[in-house]
C-alpha positions in Angstrom: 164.4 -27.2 86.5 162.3 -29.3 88.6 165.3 -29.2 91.5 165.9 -25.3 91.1 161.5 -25.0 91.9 161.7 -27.2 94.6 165.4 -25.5 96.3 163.1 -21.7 95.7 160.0 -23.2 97.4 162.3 -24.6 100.4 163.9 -21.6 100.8 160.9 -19.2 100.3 159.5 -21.5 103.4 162.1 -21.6 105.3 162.2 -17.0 105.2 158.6 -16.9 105.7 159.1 -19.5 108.8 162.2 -17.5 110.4 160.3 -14.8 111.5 157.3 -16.2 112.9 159.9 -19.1 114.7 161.5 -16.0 116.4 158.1 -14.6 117.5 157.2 -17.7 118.9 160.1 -17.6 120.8 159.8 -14.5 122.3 155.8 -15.5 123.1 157.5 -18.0 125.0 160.1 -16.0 126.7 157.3 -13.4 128.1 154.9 -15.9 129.3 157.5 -17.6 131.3 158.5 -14.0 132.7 154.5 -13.3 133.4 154.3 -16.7 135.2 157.0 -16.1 137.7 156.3 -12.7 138.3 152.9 -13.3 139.0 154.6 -16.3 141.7 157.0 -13.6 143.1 154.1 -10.8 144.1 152.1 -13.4 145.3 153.2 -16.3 146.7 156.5 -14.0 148.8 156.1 -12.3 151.5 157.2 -8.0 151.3 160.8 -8.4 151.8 161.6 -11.5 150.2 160.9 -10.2 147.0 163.8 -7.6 145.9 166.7 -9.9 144.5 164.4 -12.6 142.6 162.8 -9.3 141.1 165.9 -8.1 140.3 167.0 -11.0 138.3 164.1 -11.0 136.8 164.2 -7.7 135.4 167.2 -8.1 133.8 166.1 -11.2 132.2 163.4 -9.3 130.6 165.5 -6.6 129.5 167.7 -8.6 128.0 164.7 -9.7 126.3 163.7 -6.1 125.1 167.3 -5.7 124.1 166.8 -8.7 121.3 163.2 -7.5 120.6 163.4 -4.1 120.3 160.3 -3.3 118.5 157.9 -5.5 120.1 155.9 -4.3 122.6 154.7 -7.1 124.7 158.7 -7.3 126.1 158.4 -3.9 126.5 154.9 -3.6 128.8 156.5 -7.2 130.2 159.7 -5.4 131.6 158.1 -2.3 132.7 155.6 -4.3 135.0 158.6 -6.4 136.3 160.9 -3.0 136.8 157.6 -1.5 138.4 157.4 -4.2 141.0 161.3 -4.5 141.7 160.7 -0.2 142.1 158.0 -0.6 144.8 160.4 -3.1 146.9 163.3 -0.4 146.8 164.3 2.5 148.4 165.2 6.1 147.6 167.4 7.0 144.2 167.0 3.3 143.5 163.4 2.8 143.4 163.2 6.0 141.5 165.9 4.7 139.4 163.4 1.7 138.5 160.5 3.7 138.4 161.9 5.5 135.8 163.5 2.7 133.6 159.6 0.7 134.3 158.2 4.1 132.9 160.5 5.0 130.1 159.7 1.3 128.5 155.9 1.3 129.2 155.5 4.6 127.2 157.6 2.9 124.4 155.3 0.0 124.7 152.3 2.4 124.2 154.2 4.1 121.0 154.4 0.4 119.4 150.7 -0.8 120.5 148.0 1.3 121.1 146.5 -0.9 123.5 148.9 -1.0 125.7 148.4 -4.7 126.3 144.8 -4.4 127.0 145.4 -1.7 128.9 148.4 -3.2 131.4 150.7 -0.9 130.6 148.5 2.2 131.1 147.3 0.9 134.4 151.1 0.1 135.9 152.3 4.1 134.2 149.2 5.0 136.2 150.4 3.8 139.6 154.0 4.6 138.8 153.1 8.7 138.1 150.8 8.5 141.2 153.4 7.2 143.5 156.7 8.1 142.5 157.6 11.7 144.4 156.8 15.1 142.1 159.2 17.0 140.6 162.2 18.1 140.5 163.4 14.9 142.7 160.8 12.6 140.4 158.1 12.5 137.8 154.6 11.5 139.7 152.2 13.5 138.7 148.5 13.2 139.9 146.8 14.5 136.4 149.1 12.5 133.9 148.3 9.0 136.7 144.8 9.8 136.1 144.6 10.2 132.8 147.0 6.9 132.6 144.1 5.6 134.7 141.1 6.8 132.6 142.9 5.4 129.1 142.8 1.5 130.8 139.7 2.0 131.9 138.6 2.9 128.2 140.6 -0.7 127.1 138.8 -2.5 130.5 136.2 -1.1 131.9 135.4 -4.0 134.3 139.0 -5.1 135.3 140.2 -5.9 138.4 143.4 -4.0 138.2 142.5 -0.7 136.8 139.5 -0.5 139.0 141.5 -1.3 142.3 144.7 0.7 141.3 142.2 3.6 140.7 140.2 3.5 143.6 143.6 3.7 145.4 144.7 6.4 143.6 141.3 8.4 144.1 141.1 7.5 147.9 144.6 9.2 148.1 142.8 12.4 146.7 140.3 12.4 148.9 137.8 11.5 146.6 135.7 8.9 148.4 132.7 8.4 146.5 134.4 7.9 143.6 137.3 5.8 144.8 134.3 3.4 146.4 132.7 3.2 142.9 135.7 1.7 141.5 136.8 -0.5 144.4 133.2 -2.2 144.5 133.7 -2.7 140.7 136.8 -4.2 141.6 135.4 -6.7 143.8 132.9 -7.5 141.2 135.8 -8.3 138.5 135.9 -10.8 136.2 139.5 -12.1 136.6 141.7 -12.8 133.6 142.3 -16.4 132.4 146.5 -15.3 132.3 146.7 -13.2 135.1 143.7 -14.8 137.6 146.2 -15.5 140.9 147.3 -11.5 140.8 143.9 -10.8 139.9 142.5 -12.8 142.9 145.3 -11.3 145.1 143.9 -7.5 143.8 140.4 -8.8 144.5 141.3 -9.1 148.0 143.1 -5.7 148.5 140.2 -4.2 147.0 137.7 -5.9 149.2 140.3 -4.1 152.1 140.2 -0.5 150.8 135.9 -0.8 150.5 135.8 -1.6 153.9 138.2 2.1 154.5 136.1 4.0 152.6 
């Protein structure tokens, strides 16, 4: 009797333990991809970027593919695909831009958040740069509503704030565009993401001295 308890108990462990050894693993898996890409868009120079982005992106959808419902792959890949978009050219930076989006707005269906806002700032900057329709999908009302949702999540971020003030200098809307990139400047970096944080700091200290 003893024996049978003890065999239940192990294997009652070893199901509750499964699932959060698989979670772990995936944790793992997506902060190594965050840690290269941030190495990739900031430590390379324009140009040299394309084929280690590439690779990478593949590596993280093979990662989505195994972790379907989980969104942090998800916003993880899009951000990757996003990058590898904006160091493309014609049909196949649309082609990216288009996978990046299609996963990000999954990634928003499974988390609400959005990654503390990540994933609404990068659909943001994808609708406001990929080419309107019928060739693409940008679209300067859905960007700034992508915009205005991370800015709900993270009011004070670097990201959202700099991405934004770029999007609203592009509009011609000055004041407003200065607002955001001083706040930008005035950022508290994130602990995880504080080189491409630092690296946005700068750009946004650029664009303030434009407007």
């Amino acid at each position: 009797m003893l024996r049978r308890q003890l065999l239940a108990a192990a294997l009652g462990a070893g199901l509750l333990l499964a699932p959060l050894g698989a979670a772990l693993a995936w944790e793992g898996e997506v902060e190594s991809l965050k840690q290269r890409w941030e190495q990739i868009t900031t430590q390379r120079a324009e140009g040299q970027r394309r084929d280690s982005l590439k690779s990478l992106a593949d590596e993280a959808e093979r990662l989505v593919q195994a972790n379907p419902n989980q969104a942090q792959p998800l916003i993880w890949y899009g951000i990757i695909e996003a990058s590898h978009a904006r160091e493309r050219s014609g049909l196949g930076a649309l082609g990216s831009a288009r996978s990046a989006r299609d996963a990000l707005e999954r990634a928003v269906e499974l988390d609400r958040h959005g990654g503390n806002g990540s994933a609404f700032v990068t659909l943001g900057a994808l609708y406001d740069r990929a080419p309107g329709r019928p060739v693409g999908f940008g679209n300067s009302a859905t960007a700034e509503r992508m915009f205005k949702r991370a800015l709900q999540i993270r009011p004070e971020g670097i990201d959202v704030n700099y991405y934004y003030a770029a999007f609203l200098q592009d509009e011609g809307r000055r004041d407003e565009a200065r607002q955001h990139a001083q706040r930008a400047v005035e950022g508290t970096a994130r602990e995880d993401r504080q080189i491409s944080d630092e690296a946005l700091r700068e750009q946004a200290r650029a664009l303030l001295a434009q407007l």
